[in-house]
C-alpha positions in Angstrom: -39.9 48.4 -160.7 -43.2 49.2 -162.1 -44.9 46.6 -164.4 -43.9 47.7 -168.7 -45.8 46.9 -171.6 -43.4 43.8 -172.7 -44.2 39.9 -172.2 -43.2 38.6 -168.3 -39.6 37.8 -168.4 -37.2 36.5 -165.7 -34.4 38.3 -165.0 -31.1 37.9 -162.3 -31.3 40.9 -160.1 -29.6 41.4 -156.5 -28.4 44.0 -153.9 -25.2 45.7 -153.6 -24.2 48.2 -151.1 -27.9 49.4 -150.9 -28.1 49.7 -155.0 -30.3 47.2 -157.3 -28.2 45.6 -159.9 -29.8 43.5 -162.9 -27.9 41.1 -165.1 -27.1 42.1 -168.6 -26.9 39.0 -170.8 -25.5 40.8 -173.7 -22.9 42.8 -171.7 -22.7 39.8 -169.5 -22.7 41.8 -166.2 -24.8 43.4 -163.1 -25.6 46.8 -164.2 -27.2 49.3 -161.8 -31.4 48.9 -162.6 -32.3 52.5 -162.9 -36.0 52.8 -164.5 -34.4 53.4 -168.0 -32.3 50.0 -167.8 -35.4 48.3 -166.6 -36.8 49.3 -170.2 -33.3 48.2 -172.1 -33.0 44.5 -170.5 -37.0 44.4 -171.3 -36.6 45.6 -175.0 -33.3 42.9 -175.2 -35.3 40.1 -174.0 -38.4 40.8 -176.6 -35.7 40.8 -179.2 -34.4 37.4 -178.1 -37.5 35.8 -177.2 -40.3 37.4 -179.5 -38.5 38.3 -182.3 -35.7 35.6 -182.5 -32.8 37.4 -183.1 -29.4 35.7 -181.7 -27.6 37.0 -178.6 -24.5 37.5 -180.4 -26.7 40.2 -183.1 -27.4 42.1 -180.2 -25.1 45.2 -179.1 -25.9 47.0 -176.2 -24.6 50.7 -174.9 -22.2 51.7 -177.5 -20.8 54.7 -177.7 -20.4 56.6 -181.4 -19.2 59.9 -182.0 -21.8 63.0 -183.7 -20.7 66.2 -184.5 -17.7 65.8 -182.2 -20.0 64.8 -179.5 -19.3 61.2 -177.6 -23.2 59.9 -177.3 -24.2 56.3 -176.5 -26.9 54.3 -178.2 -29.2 51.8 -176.2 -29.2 48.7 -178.3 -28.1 47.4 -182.2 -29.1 44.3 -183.3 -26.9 42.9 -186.7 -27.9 40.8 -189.6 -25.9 37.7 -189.8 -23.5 40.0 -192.9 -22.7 42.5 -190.1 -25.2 45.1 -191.3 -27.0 46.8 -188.9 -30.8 46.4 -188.6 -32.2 47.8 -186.0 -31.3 50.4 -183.6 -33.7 50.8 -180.3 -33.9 54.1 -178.2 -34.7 53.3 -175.1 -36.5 56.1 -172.3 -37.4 55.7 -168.5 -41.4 54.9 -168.1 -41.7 58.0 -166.6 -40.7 59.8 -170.1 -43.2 60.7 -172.6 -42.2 59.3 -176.3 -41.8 62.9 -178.1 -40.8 64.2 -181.7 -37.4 65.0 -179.1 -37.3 61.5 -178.8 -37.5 60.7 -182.9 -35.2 63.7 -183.3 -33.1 61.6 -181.2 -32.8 58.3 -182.9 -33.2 59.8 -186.3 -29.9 61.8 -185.5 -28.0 58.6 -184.8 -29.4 56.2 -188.0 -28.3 59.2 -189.7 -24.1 57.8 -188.8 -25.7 54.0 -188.0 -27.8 53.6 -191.2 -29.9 51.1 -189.4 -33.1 49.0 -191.6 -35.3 50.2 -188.7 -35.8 51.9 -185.5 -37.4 51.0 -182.2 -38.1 53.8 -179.4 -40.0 52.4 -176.5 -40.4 53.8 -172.9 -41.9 50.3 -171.6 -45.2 51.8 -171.9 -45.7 52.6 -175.5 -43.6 51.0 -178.3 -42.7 52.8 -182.0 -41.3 50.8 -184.7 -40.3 51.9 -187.8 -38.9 51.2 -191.3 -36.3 53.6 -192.3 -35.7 54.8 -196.1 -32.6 56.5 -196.0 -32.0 58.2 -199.3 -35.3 60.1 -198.8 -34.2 60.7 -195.3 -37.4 60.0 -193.5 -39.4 56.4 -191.6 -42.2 54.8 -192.3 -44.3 53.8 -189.1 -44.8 50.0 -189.0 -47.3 47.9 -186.6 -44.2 46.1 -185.4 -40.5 45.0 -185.8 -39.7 42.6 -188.2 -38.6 38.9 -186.8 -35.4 37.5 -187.2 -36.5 35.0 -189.5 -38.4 37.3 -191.8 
């Protein structure tokens, strides 16, 4: 898998009838590494090591219901009440981070109602702090720790 823009981190991967499978710690299983999960286990591991938030805050490939329609999210990390904090869109390297890709996310806070928002193709990271009685984010230079 091609090198993202995330700290080195170790990971468990092996081989299973010719398919790459890499350990989830949060769902606490081999999951088939496609280019987008490569991004997801990197994005769970710079919450847990960077930003200090617990394993057991962090909620991974969920699915919630909008407009009828059964969609998954990538990953929710919880504050120690149960709120959600953050929600994190996760894309392939290969896809460009678009207004789609805000459109996206933004669609989901609106039933999550998330503090902020993460979307990061392993390339290029987004962070933002959400204000959701004026409906709209504010861009931020990063994501808050889980100390803050």
């Amino acid at each position: 898998m091609q090198p993202l823009n995330f700290p080195n981190y170790t990971f468990r991967v092996k081989n299973n009838e010719n398919r790459t499978l890499i350990f989830d710690d949060i769902r606490k299983k081999f999951v088939v590494l496609t280019p987008e999960e490569w991004v997801r286990q990197h994005a769970v591991q710079f919450l847990i090591e960077d930003k200090g938030y617990p394993l057991s805050h962090i909620n991974v490939e969920k699915q919630i219901t909008l407009n009828g329609l059964k969609k998954r999210y990538d990953i929710v990390v919880f504050k120690p009440d149960g709120e959600l904090d953050i929600l994190v869109e996760c894309k392939a390297p290969s896809v460009t981070i678009s207004q789609s890709t805000f459109d996206q996310i933004a669609q989901y806070n609106f039933k999550l109602n998330a503090n902020y928002l993460m979307v990061t193709n392993g390339l290029s990271h987004f962070y933002c702090k959400t204000d959701l009685v004026a409906e709209k984010y504010e861009f931020m230079q990063e994501i808050p720790d889980f100390s803050r």
